[in-house]
C-alpha positions, 0 to 999 in steps of 0.5 A: 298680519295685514294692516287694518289701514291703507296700505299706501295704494294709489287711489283715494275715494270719498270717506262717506257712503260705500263702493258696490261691488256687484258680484264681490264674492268671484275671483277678481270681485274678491281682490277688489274688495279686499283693495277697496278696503285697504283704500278706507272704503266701506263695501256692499258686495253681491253674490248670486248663488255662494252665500258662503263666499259672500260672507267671507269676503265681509268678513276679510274686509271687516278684518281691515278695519271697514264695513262691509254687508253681503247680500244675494243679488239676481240682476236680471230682476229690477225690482230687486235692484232696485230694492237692494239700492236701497239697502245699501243707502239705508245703512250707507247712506250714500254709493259713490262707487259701483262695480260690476265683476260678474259675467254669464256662466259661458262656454267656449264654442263657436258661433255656428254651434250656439243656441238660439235660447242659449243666446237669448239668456246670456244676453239677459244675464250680462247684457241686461243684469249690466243694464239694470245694475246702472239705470237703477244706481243713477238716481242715487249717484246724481243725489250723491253728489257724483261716482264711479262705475266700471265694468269688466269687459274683455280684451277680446273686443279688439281682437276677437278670440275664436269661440268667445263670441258668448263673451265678446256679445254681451260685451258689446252692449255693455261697452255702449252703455258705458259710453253713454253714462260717460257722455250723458252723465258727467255733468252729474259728476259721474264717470264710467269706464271699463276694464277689459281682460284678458287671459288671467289667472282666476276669475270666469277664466276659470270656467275658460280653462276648464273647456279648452285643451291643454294646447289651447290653454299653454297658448293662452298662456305664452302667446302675448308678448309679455309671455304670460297670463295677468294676476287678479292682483293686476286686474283689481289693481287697474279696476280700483285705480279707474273707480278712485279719484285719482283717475277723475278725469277719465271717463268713457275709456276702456282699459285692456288688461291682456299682456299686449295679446290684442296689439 
């Protein structure tokens, strides 16, 4: 049986208030809150559609010992952000830490082939929901005292993947919008970085695997110098360590995840 405490983890985060976790029922949004929880966090998660996975996930972090409170978030909307963030402080009342693990449900193809409006609303999910998930969490990171954001990127943006340019887009922008909180607001105790991933065992990769052939995927899988594809583990692992205190002199960077694939 798991313990309910801290396990013994390499990161410490504040005893008051909650980490959000933007899109805690997915893949590696799952682990992280699973992590957060063994770290002694209390856990607001979002879902967008899977109600049901959203409450098993409270209730895996409710089974460590800590709170935890699941609400159904559409991004793309700011007055529901913001209506949220509210929520959470109400009951909270404080968020030191927000972490994005969502992404747009992408297909792999090439630039060539996409559509202008199938563009248009993959920025609007990733791009723009990123946007809205930071800009509306400042206030409350600034009256709090400070905090910590990460968002997952992807490792493609040092070498680019044929095929993910619906991925790598978005990313751009989101990448940018980390560097400016980094620079703008660390005189408000806030810092943010990211992670960027490479091929992995669960997550969006799912949605990967399922639209590349089998030689493309046995080439994920053996064509970094590690051999192999990471674990969501080692994903939530470098995303929890990035939004603790013990890496609280590091703000703007991005953190690749990818077996060595883009060196």
């Amino acid at each position: 049986m798991e313990s309910k405490q801290a396990v013994g983890f390499f990161a410490e985060f504040p005893r008051d208030g909650a980490a959000v976790v933007i899109g805690g029922s997915g893949g590696i949004g799952a682990v992280v809150c699973k992590r957060l929880a063994q770290c002694g966090c209390d856990v607001a998660l979002t879902y967008r559609n899977n109600a049901r996975k959203g409450a098993e996930v409270a209730a895996m972090v409710e089974g460590l010992g800590r709170q935890a409170d699941a609400q159904q978030l559409d991004l793309t909307v700011p007055e529901t952000v913001a209506t949220y963030y509210q929520h959470v402080i109400d009951r909270f009342s404080r968020i030191h830490t927000l972490i994005v693990s969502t992404g747009a449900d992408m297909r792999m193809d090439y630039l060539f082939n996409i559509e202008v409006d199938e563009w248009r609303d993959t920025i609007m999910n990733d791009a723009v929901g990123f946007f809205n998930a930071v800009k509306l969490v400042l206030p409350h990171m600034r009256a709090g005292g400070g905090g910590s954001i990460i968002a997952l990127s992807s490792a493609a943006m040092a070498r680019h993947s044929p095929m993910d340019i619906l991925s790598t887009g978005p990313k751009g922008s989101i990448e940018s919008v980390v560097r400016a909180v980094a620079r703008e607001e660390g005189r408000y105790n806030i810092r943010a970085n990211s992670v960027g991933l490479g091929a992995m065992d669960g997550g969006l990769m799912d949605r990967v695997w399922a639209h590349i052939s089998e030689k493309a995927a046995e080439g994920m899988r053996h064509g970094t110098p590690l051999g192999r594809i990471g674990k969501t583990d080692e994903a939530a692992d470098a995303i929890v360590f990035l939004a603790s205190s013990r890496s609280g002199y590091t703000t703007g960077q991005r953190l690749v995840l990818d077996g060595g694939f883009s060196t």
